[in-house]
PAFIVO-820286 format. One line per field, with one value per residue (C-alpha): residue in one letter; x, y, z. Coordinates in Angstrom, 2 decimals. Example, Ala and Ser with C-alpha at 12.3 -4.5 7.8 and 13.67 -1.06 7.14 Angstrom:
BEGIN
voba c(a,s)
u c(12.30,13.67)
v c(-4.50,-1.06)
w c(7.80,7.14)
end
This chain:
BEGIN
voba c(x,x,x,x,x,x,x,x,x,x,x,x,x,x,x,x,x,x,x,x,x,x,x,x,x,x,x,x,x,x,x,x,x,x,x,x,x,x,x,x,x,x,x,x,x,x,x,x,x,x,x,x,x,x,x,x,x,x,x,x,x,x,x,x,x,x,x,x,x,x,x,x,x,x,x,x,x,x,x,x,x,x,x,x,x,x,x,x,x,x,x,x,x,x,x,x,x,x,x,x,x,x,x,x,x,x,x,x,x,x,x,x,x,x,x,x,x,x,x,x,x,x,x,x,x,x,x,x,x,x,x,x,x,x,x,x,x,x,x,x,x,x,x,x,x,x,x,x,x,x,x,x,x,x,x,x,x,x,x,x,x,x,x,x,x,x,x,x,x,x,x,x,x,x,x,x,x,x,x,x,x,x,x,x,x,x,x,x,x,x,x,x,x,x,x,x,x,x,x,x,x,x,x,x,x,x,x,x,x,x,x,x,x,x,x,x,x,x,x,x,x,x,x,x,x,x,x,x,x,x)
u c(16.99,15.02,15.77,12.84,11.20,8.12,7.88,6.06,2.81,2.78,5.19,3.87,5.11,2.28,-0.43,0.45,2.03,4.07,6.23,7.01,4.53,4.50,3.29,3.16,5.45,3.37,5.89,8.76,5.82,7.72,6.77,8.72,8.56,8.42,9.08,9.27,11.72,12.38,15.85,17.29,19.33,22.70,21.51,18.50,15.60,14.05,14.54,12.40,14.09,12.34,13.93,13.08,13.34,12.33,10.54,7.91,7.71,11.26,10.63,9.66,13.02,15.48,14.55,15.84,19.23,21.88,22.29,26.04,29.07,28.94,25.42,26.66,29.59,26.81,24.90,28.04,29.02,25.63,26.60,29.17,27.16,24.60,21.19,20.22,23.25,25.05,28.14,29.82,28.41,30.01,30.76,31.74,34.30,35.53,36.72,38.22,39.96,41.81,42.80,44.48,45.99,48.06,49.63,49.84,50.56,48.36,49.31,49.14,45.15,42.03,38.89,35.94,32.49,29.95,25.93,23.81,22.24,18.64,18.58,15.14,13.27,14.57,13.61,9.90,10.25,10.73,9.42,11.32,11.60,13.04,15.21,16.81,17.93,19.04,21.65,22.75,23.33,25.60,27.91,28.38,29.45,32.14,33.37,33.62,35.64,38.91,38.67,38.93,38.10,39.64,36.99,33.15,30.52,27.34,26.92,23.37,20.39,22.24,26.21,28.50,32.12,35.24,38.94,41.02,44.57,45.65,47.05,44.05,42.34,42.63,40.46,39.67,37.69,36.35,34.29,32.74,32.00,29.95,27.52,25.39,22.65,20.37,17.11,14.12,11.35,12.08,12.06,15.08,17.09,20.71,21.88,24.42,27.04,28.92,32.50,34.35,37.35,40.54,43.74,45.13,47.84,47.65,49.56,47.82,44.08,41.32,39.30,36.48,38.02,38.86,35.37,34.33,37.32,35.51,32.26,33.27,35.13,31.36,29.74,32.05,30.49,27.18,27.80,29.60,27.46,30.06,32.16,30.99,34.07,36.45)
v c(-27.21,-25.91,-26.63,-25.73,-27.12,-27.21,-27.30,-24.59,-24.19,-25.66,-28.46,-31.78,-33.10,-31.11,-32.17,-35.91,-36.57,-39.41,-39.77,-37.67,-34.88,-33.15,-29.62,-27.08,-24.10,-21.58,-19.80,-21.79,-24.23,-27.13,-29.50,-29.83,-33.14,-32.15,-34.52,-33.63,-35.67,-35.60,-35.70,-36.39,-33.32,-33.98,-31.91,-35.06,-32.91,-33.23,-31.38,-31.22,-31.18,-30.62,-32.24,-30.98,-32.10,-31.13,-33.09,-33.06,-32.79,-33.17,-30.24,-27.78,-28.67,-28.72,-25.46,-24.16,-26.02,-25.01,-26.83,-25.91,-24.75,-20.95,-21.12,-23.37,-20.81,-17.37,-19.50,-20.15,-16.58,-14.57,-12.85,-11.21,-9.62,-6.93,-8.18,-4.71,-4.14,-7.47,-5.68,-6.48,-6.01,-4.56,-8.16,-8.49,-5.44,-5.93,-9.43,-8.64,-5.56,-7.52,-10.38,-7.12,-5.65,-9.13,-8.73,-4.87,-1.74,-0.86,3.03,3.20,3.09,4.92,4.13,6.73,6.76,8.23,9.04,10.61,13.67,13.94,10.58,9.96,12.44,11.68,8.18,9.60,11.09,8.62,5.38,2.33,1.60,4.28,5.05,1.19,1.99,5.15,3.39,0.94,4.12,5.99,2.89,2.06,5.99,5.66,2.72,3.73,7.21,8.46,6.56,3.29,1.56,-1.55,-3.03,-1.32,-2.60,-0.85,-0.58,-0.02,2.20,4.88,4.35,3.12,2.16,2.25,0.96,3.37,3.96,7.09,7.96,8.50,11.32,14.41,16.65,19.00,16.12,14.63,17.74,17.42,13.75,14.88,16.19,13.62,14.43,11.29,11.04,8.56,8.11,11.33,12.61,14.75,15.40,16.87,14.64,15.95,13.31,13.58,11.68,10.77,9.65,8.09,7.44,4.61,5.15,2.79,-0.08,-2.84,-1.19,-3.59,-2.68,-2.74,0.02,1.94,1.92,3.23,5.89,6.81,7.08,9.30,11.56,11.80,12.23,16.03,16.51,15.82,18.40,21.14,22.26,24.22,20.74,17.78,15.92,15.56)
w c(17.23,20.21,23.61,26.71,29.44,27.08,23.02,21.24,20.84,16.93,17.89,16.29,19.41,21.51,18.69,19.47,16.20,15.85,12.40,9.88,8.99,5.34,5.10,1.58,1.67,-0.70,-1.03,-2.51,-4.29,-2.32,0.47,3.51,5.58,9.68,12.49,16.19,18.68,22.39,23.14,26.68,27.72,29.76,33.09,32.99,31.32,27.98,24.98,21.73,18.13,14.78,12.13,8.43,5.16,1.84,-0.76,-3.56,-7.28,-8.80,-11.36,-8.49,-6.10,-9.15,-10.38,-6.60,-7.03,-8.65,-12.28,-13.38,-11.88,-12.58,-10.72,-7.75,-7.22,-7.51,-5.03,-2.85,-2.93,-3.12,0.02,-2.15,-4.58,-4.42,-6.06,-7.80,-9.61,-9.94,-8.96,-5.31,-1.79,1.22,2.00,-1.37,-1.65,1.79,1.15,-2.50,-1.23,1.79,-0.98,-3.13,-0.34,0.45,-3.12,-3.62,-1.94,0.33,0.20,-3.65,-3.10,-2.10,-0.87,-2.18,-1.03,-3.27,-2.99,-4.17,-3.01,-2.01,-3.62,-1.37,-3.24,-6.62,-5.96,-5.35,-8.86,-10.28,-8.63,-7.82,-11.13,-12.19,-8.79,-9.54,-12.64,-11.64,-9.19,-11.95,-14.12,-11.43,-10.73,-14.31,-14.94,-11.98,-13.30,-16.81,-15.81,-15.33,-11.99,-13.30,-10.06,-9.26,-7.15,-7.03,-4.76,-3.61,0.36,0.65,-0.76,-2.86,-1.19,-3.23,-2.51,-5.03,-4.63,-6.60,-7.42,-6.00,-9.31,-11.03,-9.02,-11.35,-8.82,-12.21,-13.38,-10.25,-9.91,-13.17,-12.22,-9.32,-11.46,-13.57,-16.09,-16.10,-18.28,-17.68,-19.74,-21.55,-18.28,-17.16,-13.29,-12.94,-10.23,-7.61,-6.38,-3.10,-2.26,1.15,0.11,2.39,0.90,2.20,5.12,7.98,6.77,9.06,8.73,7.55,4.20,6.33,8.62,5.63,4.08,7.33,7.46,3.66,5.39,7.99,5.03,3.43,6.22,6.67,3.38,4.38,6.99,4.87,2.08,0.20,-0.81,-2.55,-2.04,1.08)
end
């Protein structure tokens, strides 16, 4: 809905249209039906509305809706979930590690930060392609390690973010998971990974504030060369 003294320049109701008008989205392969109303505004002006609806070929607007229950719910919740790896979002992890936190102890977890270092120029390497599946490949070998994390989401570009029970740090063995061999194409890198980590203290702190806390733990990292963790 748009409210002005004037409608927009494209406004059907500036190109005298009365009725419903149906225009082609090329993009979705759909047709959307477009119909301009004034509406009287409650100071005594006049305010224009578009109203849209979609129609056209059945085939092309079912394969857009959701067709079972599993795909209604991924469509419900896609906020949640990080396209690339299929694993959580910030959202995602945020939301799932408040819901823990009402049923477990709060202090008996960590949040860890990982990324990867110089992951810009690897990704150059490599190519999209190849830099993808390279963050698909570094989330899977967190998960599957002495970690164990109970929640794993990806933040953004190469950040990901792990819920983990304090118990399972063995700092021996985190070092060695900092350092990742990955191969693509027959083509070989030595990755470097670097960790913020917070352990869990404030007993009324958000998961949001904590991955931030985590953040702030990398970013000393970032800054001190000599530690990959922190």
């Amino acid at each position: 809905l748009t409210v002005s003294e004037a409608p927009c320049d494209v406004c059907p109701t500036v190109n005298g249209v009365t009725g419903p008008k149906v225009y082609f989205d090329p993009i979705r392969h759909i047709y959307e039906t477009v119909d301009a109303i004034n509406l009287p505004l409650s100071d005594g002006s006049v305010g224009h509305a578009l109203i849209f609806s979609t129609t056209g070929e059945r085939e092309a607007v079912s394969r857009q809706l959701p067709t079972t229950e599993k795909e209604l719910r991924a469509l419900l919740n896609q906020h949640k979930y990080d396209k690339l790896t299929g694993h959580l979002s910030r959202e995602g992890f945020i939301e799932e590690a408040d819901a823990l936190f009402q049923t477990q102890t709060p202090s008996d977890y960590a949040v860890a930060v990982f990324d990867i270092y110089n992951f810009k120029a690897i990704n150059d390497i490599f190519g999209i392609d190849g830099g993808d599946q390279l963050l698909r490949f570094v989330l899977e070998k967190i998960n599957d390690s002495f970690l164990a994390p109970e929640i794993s989401a990806r933040l953004e570009s190469d950040w990901f973010v792990f819920l983990i029970r304090r118990d399972h740090f063995k700092w021996e063995d985190l070092d060695e998971l900092l350092k990742i061999k990955y191969v693509y194409h027959g083509r070989t890198i030595h990755l470097q990974l670097r960790c913020g980590i917070y352990f869990v203290e404030a007993p009324f702190a958000s998961a949001s504030q904590m991955v931030e806390w985590s953040i702030t733990a990398k970013q000393n990292v970032d800054r001190d060369s000599r530690h990959q963790y922190t």
